[in-house]
C-alpha positions as CSV (number, residue, x, y, z in Angstrom):
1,X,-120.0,3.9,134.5
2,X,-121.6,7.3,135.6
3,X,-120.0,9.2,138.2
4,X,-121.7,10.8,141.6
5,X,-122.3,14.4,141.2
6,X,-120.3,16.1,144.1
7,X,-122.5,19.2,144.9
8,X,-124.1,18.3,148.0
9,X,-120.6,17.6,149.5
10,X,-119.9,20.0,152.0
11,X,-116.2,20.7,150.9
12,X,-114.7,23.0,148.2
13,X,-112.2,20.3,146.8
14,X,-115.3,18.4,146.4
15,X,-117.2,21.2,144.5
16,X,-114.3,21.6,142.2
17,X,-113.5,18.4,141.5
18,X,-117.1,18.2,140.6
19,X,-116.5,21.3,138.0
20,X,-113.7,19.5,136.7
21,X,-114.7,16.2,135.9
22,X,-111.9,14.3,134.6
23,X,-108.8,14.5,133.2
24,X,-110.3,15.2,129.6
25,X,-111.9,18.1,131.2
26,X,-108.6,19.8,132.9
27,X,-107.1,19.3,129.7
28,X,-109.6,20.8,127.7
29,X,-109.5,23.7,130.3
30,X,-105.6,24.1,129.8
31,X,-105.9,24.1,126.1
32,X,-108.1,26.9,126.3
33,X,-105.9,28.9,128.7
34,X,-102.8,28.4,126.5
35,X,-105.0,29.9,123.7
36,X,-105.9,26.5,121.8
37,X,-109.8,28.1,121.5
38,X,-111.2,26.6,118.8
39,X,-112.8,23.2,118.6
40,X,-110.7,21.6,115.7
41,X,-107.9,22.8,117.1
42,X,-108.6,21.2,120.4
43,X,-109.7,17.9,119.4
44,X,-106.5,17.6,117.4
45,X,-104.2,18.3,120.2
46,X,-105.9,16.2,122.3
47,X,-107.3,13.2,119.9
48,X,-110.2,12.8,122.0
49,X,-113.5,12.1,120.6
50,X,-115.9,15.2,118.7
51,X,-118.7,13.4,120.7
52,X,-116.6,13.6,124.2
53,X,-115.3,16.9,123.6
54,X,-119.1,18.6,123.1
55,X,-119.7,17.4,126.3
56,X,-117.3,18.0,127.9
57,X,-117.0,21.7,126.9
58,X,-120.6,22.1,127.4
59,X,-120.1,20.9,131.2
60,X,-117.4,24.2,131.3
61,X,-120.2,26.7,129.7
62,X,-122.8,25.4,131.9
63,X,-120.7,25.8,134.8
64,X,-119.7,29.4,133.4
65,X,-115.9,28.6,133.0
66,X,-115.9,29.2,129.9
67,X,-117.8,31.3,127.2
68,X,-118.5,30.5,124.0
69,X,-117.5,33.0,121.3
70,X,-119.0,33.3,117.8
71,X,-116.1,33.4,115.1
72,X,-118.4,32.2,112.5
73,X,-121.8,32.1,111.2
74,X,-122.3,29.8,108.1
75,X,-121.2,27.1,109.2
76,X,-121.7,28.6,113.4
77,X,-118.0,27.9,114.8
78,X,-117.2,29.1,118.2
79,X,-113.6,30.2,119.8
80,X,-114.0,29.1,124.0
81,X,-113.0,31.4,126.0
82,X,-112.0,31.3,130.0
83,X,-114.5,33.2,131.9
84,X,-113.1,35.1,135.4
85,X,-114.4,31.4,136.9
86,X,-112.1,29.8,135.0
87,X,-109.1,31.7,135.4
88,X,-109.4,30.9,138.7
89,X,-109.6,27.2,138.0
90,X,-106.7,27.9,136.0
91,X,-104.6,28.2,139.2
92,X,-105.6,24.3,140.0
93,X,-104.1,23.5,136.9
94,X,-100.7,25.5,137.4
95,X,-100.5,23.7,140.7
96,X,-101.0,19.9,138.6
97,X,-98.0,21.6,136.0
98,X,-95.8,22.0,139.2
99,X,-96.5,18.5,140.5
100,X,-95.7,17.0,136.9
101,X,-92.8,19.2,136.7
102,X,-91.4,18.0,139.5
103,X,-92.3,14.7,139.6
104,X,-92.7,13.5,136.0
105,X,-90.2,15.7,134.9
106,X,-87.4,15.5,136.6
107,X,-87.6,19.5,137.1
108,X,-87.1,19.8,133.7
109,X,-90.6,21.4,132.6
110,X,-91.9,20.9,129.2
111,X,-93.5,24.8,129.5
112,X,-92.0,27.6,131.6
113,X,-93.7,30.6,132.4
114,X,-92.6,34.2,131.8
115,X,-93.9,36.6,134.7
116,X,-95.0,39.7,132.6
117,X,-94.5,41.7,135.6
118,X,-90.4,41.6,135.8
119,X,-89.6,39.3,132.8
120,X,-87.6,36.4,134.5
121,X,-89.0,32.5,134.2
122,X,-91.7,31.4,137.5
123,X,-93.6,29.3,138.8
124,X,-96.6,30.5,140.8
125,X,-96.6,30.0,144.9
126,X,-99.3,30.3,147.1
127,X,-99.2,33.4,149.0
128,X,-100.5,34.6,152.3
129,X,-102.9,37.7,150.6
130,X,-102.0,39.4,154.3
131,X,-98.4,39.4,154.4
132,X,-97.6,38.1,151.4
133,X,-95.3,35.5,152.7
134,X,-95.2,32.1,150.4
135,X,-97.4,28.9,152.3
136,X,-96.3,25.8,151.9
137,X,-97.7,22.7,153.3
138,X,-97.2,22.8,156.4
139,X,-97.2,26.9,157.0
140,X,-100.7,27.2,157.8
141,X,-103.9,25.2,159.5
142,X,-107.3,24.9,158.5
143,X,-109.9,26.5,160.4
144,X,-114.1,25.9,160.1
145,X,-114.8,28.2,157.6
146,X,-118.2,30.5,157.6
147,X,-120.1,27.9,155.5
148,X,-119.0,24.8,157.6
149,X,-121.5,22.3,158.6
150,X,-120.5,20.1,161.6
151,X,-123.8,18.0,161.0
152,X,-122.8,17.4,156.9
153,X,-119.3,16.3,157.8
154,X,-118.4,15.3,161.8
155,X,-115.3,13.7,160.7
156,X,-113.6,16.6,159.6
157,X,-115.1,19.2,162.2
158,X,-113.4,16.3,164.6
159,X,-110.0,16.5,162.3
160,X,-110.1,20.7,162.4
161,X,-110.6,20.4,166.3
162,X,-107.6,18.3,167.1
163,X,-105.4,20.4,164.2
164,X,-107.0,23.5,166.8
165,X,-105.7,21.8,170.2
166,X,-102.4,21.0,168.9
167,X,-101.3,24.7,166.9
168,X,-104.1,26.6,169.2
């Protein structure tokens, strides 16, 4: 079955999820970002198909995640490597890791993360990027945006305007 393409939708989880695919395509994505860059070495972790995995990896180069990388000429091999774009999807994927941490984990992760910036063990937070306060659900409202269509999506311009009357 084919899925709808997302890129009309007027919404950014929309967008993204449309970059993203399915859950062979985050995974793909989070092999690359752990440094698993090489085709061979990413079908093997995964055990997905040579067939699914072209495709899929040529949906992240065509969407300029990731770059492809000469390593080899006779036969041409590639390494994939995550584009600025795609460290910044990157974050979506830390954000799954903490949900399956938590909750199909027990808390007890099967990868930790060392900040390189003090040393210790963390987990990324969402930060304000004015006071640098952590947001949590809950800490903060949506608002119509500058690209926000009322006309593409009434129901949530009618959502954001009773979020507005109750916090103001």
């Amino acid at each position: 079955m084919q899925r709808a393409s997302l890129p009309d939708q007027p919404c950014s989880v929309a967008r993204t999820l449309d970059i993203i695919g399915d859950r062979w395509t985050a995974l793909v994505l989070r092999d690359i970002a752990i440094g698993i860059s090489r085709f061979d070495a990413i079908q093997g972790d995964l055990g997905l198909s040579r067939k699914v995995l072209t495709q899929r990896l040529a949906h992240l180069v065509d969407h300029d995640v990731v770059v492809r990388v000469a390593y080899q000429d006779n036969p041409p091999r590639y390494d994939y490597r995550m584009t600025e774009k795609g460290n910044d999807l990157a974050m979506v994927l830390l954000a799954l890791q903490q949900f399956g941490d938590k909750w199909a984990f027990g808390g007890a992760p099967p990868i930790q993360w060392r900040h390189l910036g003090c040393g210790e063990i963390s987990t990324a937070v969402a930060c304000c990027d004015r006071c640098g306060e952590q947001v949590r659900p809950g800490d903060a409202i949506p608002l119509r945006g500058p690209s926000f269509d009322d006309q593409a999506a009434p129901a949530v311009g009618d959502a954001l305007d009773q979020i507005a009357a109750v916090f103001g």
